[in-house]
PDB file as gemmi writes it, atoms N, CA and C in Angstrom:
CRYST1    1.000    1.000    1.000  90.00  90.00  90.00 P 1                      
ATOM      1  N   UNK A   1     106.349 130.846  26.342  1.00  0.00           N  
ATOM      2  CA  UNK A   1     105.597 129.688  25.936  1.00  0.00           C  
ATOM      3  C   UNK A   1     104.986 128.980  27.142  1.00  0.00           C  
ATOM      4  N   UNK A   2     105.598 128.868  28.345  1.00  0.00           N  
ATOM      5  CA  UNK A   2     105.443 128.149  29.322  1.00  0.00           C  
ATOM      6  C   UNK A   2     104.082 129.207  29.970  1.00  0.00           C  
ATOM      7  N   UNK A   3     104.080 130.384  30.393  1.00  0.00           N  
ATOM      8  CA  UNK A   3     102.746 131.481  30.501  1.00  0.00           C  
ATOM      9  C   UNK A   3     101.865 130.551  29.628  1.00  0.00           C  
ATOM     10  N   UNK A   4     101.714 130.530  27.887  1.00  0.00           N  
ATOM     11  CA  UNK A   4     100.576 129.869  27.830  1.00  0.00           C  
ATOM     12  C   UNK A   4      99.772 128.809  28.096  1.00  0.00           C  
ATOM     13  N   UNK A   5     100.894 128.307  28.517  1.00  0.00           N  
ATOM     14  CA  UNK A   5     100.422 126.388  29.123  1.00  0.00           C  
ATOM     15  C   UNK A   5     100.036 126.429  30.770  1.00  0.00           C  
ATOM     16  N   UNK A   6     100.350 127.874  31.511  1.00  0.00           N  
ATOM     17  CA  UNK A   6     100.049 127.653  32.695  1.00  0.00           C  
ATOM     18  C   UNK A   6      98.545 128.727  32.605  1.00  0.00           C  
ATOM     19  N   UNK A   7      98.609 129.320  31.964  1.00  0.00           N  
ATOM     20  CA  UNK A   7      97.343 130.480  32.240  1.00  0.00           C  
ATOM     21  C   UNK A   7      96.139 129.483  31.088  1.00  0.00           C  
ATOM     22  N   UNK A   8      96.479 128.889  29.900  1.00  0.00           N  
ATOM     23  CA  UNK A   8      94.865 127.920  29.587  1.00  0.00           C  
ATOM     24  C   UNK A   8      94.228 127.388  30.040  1.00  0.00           C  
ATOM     25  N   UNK A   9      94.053 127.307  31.136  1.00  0.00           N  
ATOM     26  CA  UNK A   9      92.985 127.195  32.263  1.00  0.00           C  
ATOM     27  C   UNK A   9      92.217 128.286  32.627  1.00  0.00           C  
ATOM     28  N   UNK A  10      93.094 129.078  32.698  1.00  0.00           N  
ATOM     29  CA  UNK A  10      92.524 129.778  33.643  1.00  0.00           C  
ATOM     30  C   UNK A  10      91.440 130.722  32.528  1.00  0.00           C  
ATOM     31  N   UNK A  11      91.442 130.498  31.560  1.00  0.00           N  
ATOM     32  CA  UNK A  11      89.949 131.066  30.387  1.00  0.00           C  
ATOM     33  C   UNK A  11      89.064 129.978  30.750  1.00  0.00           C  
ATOM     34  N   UNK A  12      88.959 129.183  30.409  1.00  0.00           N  
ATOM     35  CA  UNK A  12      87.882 128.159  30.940  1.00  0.00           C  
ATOM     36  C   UNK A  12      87.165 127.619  31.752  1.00  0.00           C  
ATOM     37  N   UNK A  13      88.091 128.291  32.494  1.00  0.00           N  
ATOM     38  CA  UNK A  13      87.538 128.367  34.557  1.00  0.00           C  
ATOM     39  C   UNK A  13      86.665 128.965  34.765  1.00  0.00           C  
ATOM     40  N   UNK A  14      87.464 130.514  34.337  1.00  0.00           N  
ATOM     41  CA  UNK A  14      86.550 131.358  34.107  1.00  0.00           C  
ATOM     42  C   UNK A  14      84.883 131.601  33.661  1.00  0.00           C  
ATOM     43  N   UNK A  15      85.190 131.030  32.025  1.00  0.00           N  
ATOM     44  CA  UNK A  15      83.867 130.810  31.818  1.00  0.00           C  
ATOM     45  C   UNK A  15      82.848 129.890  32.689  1.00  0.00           C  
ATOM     46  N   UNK A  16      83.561 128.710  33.166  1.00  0.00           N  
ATOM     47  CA  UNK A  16      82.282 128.369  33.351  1.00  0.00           C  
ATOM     48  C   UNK A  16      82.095 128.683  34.465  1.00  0.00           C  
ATOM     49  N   UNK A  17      82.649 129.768  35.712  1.00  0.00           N  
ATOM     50  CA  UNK A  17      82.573 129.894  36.768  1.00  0.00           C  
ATOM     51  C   UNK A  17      81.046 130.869  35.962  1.00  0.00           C  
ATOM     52  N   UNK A  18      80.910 131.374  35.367  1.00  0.00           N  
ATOM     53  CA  UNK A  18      79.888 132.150  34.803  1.00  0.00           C  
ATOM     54  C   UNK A  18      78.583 131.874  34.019  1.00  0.00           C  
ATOM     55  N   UNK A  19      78.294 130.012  34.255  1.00  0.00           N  
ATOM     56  CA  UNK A  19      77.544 129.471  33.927  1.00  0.00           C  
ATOM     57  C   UNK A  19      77.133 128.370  34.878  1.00  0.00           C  
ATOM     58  N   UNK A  20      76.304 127.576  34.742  1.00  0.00           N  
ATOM     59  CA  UNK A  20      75.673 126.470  35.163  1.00  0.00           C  
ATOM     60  C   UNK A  20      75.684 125.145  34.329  1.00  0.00           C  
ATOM     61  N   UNK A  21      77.364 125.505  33.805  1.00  0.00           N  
ATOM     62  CA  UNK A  21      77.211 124.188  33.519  1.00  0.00           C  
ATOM     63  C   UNK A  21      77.646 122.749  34.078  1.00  0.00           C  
ATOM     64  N   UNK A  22      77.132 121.435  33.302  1.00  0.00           N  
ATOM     65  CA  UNK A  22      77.004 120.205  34.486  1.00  0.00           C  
ATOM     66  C   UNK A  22      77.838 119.469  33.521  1.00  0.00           C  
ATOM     67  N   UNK A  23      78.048 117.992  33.871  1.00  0.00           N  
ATOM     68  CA  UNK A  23      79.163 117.027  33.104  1.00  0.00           C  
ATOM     69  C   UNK A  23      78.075 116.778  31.722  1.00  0.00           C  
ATOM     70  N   UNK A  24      78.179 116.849  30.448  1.00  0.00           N  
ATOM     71  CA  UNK A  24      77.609 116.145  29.730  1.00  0.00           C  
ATOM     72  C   UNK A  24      76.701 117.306  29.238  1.00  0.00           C  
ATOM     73  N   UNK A  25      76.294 118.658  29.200  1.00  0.00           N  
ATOM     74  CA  UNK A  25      75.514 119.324  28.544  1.00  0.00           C  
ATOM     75  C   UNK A  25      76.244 120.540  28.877  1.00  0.00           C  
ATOM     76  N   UNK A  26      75.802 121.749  27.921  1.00  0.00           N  
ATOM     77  CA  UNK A  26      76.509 122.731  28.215  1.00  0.00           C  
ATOM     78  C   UNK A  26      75.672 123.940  29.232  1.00  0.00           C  
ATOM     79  N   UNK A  27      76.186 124.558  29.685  1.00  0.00           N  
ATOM     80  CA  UNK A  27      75.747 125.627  30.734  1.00  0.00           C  
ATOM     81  C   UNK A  27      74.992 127.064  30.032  1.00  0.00           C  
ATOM     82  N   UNK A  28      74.365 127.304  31.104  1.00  0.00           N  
ATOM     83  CA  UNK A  28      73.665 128.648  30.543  1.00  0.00           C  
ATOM     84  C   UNK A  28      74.454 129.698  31.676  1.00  0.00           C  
ATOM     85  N   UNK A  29      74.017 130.740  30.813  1.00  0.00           N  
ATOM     86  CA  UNK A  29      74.536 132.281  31.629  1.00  0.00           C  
ATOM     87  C   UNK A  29      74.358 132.595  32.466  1.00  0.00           C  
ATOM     88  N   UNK A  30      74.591 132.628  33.952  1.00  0.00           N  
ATOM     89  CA  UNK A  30      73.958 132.556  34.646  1.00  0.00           C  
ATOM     90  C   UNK A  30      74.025 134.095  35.313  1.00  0.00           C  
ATOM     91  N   UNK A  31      75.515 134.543  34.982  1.00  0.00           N  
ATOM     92  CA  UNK A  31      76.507 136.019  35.615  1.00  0.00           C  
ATOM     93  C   UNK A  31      76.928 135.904  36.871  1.00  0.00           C  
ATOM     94  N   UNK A  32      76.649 136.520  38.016  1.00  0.00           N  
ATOM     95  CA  UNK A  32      77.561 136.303  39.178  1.00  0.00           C  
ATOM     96  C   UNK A  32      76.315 135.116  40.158  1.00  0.00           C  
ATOM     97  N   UNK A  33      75.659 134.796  39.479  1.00  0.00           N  
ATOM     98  CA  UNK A  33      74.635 134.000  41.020  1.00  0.00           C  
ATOM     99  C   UNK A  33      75.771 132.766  41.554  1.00  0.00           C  
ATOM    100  N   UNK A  34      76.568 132.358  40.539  1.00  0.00           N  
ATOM    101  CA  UNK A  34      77.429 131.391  41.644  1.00  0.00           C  
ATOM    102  C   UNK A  34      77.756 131.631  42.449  1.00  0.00           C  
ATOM    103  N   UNK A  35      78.791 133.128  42.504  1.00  0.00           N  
ATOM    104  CA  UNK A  35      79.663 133.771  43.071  1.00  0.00           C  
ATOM    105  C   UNK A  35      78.698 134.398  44.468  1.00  0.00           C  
ATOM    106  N   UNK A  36      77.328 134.896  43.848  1.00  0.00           N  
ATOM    107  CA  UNK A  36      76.724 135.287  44.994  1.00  0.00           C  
ATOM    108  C   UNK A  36      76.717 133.829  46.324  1.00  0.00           C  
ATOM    109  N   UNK A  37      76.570 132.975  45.238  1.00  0.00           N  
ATOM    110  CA  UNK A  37      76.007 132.053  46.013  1.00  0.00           C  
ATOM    111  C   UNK A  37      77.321 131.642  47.363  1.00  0.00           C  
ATOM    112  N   UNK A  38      78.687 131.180  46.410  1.00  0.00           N  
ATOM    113  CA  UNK A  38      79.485 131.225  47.223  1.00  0.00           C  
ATOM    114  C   UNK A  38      80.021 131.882  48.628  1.00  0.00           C  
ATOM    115  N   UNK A  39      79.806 133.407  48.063  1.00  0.00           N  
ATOM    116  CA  UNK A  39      79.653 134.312  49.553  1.00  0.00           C  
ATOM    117  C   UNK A  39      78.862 134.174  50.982  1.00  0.00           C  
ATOM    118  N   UNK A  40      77.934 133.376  50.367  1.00  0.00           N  
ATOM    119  CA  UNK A  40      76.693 133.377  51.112  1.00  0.00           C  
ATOM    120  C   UNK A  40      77.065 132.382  51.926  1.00  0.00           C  
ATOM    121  N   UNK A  41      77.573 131.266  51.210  1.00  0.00           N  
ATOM    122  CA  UNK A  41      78.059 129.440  52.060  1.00  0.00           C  
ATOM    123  C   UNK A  41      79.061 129.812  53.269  1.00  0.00           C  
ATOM    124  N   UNK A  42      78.015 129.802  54.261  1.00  0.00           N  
ATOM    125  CA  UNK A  42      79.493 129.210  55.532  1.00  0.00           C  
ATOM    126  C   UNK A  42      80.603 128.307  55.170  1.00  0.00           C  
ATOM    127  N   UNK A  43      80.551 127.322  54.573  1.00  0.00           N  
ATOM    128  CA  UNK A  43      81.076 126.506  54.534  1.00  0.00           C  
ATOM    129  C   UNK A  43      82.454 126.533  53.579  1.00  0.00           C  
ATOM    130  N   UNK A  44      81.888 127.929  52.156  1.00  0.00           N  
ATOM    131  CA  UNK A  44      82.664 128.013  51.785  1.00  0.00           C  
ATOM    132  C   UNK A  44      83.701 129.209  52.505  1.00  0.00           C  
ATOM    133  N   UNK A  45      83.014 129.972  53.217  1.00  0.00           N  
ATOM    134  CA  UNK A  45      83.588 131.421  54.058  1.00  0.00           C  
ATOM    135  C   UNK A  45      84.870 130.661  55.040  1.00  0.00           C  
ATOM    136  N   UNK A  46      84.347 129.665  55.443  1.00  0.00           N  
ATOM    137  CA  UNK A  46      85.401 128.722  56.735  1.00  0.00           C  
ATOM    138  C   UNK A  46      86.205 127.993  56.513  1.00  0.00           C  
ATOM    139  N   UNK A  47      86.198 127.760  54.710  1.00  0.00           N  
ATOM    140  CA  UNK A  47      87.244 127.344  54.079  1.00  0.00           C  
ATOM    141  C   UNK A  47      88.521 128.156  53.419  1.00  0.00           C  
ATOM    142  N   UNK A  48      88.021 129.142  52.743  1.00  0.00           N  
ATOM    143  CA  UNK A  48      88.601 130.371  52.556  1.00  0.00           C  
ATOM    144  C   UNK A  48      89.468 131.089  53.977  1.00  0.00           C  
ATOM    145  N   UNK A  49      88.842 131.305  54.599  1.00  0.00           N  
ATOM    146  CA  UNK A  49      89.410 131.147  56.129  1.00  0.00           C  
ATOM    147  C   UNK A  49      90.460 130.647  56.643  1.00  0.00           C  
ATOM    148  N   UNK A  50      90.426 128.897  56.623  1.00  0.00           N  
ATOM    149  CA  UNK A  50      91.324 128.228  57.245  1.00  0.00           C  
ATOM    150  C   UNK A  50      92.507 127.982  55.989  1.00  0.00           C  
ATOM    151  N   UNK A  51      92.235 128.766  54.431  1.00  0.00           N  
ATOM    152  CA  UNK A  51      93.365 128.254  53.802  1.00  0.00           C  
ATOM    153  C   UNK A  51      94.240 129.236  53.849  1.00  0.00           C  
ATOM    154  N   UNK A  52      93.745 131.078  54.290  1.00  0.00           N  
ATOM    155  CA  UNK A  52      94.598 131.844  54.554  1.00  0.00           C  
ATOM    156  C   UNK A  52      95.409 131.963  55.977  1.00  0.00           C  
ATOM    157  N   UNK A  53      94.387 131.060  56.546  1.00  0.00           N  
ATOM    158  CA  UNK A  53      95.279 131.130  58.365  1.00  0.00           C  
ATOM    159  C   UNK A  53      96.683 130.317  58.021  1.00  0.00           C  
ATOM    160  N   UNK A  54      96.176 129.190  57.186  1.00  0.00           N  
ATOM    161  CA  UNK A  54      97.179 127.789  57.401  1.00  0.00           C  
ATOM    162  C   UNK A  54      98.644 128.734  56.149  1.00  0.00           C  
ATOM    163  N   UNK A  55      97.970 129.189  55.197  1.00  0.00           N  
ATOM    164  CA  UNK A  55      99.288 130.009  54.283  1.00  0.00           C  
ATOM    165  C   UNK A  55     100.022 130.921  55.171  1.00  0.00           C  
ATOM    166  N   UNK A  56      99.581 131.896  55.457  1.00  0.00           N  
ATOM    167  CA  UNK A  56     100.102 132.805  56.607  1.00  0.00           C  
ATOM    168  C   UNK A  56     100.965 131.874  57.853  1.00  0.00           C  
ATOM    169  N   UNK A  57     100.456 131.304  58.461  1.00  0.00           N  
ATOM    170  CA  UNK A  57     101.552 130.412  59.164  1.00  0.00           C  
ATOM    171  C   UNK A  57     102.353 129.731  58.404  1.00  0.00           C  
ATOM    172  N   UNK A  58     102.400 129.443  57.787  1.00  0.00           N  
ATOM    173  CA  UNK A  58     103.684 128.088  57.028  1.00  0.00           C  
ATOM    174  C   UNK A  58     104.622 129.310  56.462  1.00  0.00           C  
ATOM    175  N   UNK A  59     103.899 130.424  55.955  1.00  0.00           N  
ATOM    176  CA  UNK A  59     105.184 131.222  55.210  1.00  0.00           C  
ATOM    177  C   UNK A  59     105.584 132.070  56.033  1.00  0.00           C  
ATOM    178  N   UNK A  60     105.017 132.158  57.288  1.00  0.00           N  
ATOM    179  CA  UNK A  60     105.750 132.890  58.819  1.00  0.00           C  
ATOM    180  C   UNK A  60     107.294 131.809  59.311  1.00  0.00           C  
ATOM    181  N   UNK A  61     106.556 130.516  59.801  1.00  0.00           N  
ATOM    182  CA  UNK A  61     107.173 129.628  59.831  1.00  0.00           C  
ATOM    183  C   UNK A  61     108.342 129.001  58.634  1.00  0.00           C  
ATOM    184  N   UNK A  62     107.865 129.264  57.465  1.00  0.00           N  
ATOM    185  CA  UNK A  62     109.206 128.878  56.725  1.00  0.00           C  
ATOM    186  C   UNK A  62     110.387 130.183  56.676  1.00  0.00           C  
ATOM    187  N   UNK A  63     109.621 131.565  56.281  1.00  0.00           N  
ATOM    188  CA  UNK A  63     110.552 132.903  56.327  1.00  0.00           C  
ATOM    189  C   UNK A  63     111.433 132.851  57.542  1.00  0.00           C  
ATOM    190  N   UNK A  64     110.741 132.079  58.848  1.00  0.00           N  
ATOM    191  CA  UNK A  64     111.865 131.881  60.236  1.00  0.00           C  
ATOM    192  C   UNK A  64     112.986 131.072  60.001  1.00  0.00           C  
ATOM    193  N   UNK A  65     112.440 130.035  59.648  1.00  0.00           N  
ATOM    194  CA  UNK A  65     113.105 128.611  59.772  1.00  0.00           C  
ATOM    195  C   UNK A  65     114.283 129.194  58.639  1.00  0.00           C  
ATOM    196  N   UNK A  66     114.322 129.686  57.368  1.00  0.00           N  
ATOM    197  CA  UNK A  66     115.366 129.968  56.208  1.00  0.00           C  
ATOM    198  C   UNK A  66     116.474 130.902  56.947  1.00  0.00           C  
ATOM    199  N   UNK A  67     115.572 132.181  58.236  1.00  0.00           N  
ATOM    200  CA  UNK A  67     116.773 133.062  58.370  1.00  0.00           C  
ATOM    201  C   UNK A  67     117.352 132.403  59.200  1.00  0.00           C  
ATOM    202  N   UNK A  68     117.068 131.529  60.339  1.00  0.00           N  
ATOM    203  CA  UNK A  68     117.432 130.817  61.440  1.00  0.00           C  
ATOM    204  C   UNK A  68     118.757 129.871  60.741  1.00  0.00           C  
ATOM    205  N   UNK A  69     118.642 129.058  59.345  1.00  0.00           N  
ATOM    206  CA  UNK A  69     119.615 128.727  59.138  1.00  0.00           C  
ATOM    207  C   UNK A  69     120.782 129.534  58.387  1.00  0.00           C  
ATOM    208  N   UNK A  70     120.414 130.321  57.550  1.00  0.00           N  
ATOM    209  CA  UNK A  70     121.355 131.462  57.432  1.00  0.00           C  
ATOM    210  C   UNK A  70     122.065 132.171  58.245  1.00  0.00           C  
ATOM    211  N   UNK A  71     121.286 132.214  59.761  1.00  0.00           N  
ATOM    212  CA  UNK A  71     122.670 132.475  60.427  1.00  0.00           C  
ATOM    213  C   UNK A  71     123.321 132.009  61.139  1.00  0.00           C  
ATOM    214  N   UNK A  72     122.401 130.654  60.936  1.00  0.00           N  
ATOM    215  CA  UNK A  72     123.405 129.382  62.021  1.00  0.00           C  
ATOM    216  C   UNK A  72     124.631 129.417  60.993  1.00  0.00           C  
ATOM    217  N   UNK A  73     125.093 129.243  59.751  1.00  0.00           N  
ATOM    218  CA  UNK A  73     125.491 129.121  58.530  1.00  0.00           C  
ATOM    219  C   UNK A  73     126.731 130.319  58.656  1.00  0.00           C  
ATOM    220  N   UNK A  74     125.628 131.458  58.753  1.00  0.00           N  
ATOM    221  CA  UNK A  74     126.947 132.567  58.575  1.00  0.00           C  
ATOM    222  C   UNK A  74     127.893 132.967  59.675  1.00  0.00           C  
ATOM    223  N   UNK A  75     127.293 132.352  61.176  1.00  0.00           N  
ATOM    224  CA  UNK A  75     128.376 132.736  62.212  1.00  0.00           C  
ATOM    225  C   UNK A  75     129.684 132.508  62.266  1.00  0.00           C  
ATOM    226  N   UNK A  76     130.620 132.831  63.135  1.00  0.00           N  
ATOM    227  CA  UNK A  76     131.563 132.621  62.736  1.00  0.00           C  
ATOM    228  C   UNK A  76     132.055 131.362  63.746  1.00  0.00           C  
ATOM    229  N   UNK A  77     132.891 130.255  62.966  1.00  0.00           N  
ATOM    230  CA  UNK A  77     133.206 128.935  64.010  1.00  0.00           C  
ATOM    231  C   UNK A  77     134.606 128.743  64.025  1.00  0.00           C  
ATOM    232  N   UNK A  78     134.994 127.777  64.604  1.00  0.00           N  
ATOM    233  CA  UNK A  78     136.864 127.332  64.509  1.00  0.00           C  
ATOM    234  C   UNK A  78     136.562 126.597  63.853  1.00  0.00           C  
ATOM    235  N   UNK A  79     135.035 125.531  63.546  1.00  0.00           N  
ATOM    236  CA  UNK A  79     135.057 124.245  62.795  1.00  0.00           C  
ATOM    237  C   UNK A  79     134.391 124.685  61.398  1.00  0.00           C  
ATOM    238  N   UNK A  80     134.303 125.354  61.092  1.00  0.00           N  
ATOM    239  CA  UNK A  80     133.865 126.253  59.249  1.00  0.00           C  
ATOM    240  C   UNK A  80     133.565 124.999  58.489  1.00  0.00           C  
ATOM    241  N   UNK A  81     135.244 125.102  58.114  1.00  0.00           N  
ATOM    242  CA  UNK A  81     135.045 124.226  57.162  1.00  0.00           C  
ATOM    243  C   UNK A  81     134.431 123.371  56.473  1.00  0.00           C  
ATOM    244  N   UNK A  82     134.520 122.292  57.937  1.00  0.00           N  
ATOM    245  CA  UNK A  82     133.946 121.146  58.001  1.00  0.00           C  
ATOM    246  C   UNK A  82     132.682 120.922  58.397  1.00  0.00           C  
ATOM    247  N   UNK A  83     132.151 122.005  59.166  1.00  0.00           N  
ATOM    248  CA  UNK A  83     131.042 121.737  59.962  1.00  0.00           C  
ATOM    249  C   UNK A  83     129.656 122.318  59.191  1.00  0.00           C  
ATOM    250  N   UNK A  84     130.533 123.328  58.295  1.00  0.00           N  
ATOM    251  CA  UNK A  84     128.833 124.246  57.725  1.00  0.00           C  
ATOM    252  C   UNK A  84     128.159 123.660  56.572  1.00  0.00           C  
ATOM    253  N   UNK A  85     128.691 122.631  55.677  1.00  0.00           N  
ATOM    254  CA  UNK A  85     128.518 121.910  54.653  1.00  0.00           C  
ATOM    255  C   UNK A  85     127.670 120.812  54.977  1.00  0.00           C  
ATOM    256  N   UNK A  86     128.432 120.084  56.444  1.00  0.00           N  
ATOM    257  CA  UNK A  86     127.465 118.941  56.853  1.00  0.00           C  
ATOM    258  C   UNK A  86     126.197 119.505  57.532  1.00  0.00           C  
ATOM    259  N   UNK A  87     125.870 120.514  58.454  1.00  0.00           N  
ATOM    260  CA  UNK A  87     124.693 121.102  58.914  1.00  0.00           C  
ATOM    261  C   UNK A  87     123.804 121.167  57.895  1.00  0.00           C  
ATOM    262  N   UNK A  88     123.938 121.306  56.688  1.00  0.00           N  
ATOM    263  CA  UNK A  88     123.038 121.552  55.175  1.00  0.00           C  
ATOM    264  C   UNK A  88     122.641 120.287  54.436  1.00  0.00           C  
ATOM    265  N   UNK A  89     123.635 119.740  54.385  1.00  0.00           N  
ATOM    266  CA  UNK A  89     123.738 118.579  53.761  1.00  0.00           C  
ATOM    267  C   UNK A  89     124.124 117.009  54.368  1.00  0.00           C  
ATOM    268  N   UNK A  90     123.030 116.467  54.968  1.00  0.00           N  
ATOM    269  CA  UNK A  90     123.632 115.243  55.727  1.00  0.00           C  
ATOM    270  C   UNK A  90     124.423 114.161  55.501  1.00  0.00           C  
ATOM    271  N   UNK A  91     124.683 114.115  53.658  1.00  0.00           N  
ATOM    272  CA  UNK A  91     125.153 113.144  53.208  1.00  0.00           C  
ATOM    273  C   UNK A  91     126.520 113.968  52.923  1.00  0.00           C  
ATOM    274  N   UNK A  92     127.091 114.745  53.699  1.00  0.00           N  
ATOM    275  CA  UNK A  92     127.864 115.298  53.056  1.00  0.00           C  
ATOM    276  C   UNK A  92     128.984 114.261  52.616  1.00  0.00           C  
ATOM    277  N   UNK A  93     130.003 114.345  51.959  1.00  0.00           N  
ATOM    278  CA  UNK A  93     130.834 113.236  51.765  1.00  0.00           C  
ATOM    279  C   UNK A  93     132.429 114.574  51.847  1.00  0.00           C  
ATOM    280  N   UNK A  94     132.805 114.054  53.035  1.00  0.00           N  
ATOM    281  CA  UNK A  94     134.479 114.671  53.396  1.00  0.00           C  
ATOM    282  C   UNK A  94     135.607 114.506  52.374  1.00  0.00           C  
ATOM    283  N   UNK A  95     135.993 112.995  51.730  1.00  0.00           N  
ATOM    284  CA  UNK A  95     136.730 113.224  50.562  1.00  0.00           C  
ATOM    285  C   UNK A  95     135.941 113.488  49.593  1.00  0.00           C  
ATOM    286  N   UNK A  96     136.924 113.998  48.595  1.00  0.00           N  
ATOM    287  CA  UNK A  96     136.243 114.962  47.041  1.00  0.00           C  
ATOM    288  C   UNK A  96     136.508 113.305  46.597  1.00  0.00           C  
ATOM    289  N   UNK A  97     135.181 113.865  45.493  1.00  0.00           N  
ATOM    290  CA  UNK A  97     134.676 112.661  44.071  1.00  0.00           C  
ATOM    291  C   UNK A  97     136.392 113.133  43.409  1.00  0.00           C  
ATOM    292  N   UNK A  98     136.446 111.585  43.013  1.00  0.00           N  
ATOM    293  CA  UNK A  98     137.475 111.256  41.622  1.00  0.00           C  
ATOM    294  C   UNK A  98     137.604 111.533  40.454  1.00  0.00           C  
ATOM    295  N   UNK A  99     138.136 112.292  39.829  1.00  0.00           N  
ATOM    296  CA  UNK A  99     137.609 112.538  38.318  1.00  0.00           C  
ATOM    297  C   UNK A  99     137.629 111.367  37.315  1.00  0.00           C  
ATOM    298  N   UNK A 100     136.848 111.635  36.356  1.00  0.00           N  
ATOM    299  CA  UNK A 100     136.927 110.553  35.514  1.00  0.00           C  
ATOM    300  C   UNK A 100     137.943 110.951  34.531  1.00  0.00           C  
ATOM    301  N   UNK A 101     138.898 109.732  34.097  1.00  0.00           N  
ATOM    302  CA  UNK A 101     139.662 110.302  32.953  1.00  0.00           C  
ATOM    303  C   UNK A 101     139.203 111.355  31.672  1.00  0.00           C  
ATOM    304  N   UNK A 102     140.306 111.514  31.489  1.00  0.00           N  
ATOM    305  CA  UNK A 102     140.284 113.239  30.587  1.00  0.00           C  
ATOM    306  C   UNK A 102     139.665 112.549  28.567  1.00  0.00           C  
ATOM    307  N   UNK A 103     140.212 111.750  28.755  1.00  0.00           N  
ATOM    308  CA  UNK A 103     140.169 110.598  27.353  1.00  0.00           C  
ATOM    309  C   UNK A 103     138.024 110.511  27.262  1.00  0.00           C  
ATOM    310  N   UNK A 104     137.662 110.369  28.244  1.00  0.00           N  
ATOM    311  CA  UNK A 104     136.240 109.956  27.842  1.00  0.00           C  
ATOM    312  C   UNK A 104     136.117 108.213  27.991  1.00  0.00           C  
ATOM    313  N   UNK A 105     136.934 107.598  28.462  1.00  0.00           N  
ATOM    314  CA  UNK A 105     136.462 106.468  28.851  1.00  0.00           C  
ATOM    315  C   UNK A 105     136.076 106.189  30.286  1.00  0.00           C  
ATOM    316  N   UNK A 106     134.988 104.991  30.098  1.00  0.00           N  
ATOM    317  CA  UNK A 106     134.279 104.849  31.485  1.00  0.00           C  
ATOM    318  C   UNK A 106     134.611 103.427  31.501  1.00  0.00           C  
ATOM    319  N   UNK A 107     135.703 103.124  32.282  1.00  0.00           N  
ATOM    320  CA  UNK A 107     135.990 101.509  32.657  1.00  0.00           C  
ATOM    321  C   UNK A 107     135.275 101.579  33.903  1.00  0.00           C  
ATOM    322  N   UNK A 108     135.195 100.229  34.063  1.00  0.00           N  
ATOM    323  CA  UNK A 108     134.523  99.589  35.054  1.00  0.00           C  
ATOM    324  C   UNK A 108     135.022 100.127  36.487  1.00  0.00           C  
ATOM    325  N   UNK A 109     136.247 100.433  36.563  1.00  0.00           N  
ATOM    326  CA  UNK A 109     136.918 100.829  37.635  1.00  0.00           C  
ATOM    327  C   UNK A 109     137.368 102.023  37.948  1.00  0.00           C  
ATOM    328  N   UNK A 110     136.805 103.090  36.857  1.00  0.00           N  
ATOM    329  CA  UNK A 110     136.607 104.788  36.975  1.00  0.00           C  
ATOM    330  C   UNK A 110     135.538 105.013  37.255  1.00  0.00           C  
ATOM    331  N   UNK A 111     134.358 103.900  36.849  1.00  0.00           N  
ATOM    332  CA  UNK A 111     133.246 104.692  37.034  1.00  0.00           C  
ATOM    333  C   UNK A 111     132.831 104.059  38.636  1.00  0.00           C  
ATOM    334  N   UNK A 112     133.503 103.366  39.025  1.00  0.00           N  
ATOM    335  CA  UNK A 112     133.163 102.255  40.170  1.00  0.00           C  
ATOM    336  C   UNK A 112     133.305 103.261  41.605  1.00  0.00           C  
ATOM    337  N   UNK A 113     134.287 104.115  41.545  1.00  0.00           N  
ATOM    338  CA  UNK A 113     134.985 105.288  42.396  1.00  0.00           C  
ATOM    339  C   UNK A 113     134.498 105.936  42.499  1.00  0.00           C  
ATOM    340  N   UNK A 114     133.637 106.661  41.384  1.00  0.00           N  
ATOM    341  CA  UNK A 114     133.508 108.043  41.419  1.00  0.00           C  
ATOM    342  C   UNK A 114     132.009 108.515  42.301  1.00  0.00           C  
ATOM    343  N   UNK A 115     131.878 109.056  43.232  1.00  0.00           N  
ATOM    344  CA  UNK A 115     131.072 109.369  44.348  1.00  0.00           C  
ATOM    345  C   UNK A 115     131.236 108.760  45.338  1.00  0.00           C  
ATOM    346  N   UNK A 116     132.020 107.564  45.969  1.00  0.00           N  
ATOM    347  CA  UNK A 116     132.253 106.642  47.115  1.00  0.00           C  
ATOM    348  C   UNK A 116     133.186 107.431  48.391  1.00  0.00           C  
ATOM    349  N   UNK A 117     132.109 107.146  49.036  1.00  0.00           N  
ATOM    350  CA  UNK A 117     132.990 108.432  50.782  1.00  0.00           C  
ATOM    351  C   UNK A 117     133.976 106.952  51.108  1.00  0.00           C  
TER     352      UNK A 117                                                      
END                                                                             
């Protein structure tokens, strides 16, 4: 269900990438002259350009940055325990959350506890 709500666009795009049409009247047929036209634009060539340079770096740079912490993560330490949870997570909190009673009540003073380092 979710495919159809993300791809209904993409019919309508379509079409009118294949017309000339403007806000307020409908478009005529035009076939590829947009597309020619596009090829042709520096402007659009140097955009196309700088959005594959800038993708290619960020997913160089993120694929580093993920293994870099995976193996800061997986080495082996004397401080494990304690230390590999907070490197990930800055808020880590050292004592464990409180449970809330088993009954299903939330007094003022079960629920007051529960997440407090």
């Amino acid at each position: 269900m979710s495919d159809l709500f993300l791809s209904y666009p993409l019919a309508p795009g379509t079409w009118l990438g294949f017309t000339d049409a403007k806000v307020g009247r409908p478009g005529e047929w035009v076939e590829l002259e947009n597309y020619q036209f596009l090829c042709g634009d520096e402007v659009t060539r140097l955009t196309l350009f700088n959005t594959l340079v800038c993708t290619s770096v960020a997913s160089v740079l993120r694929f580093g940055l993920g293994l870099w912490l995976a193996l800061l993560l997986n080495r082996k330490s004397r401080r494990r325990p304690s230390s590999a949870p907070s490197c990930c997570c800055p808020t880590f909190c050292r004592r464990p959350f409180r449970r809330l009673p088993s009954d299903g009540s939330t007094t003022r003073s079960s629920r007051s506890s529960v997440g407090r380092c």
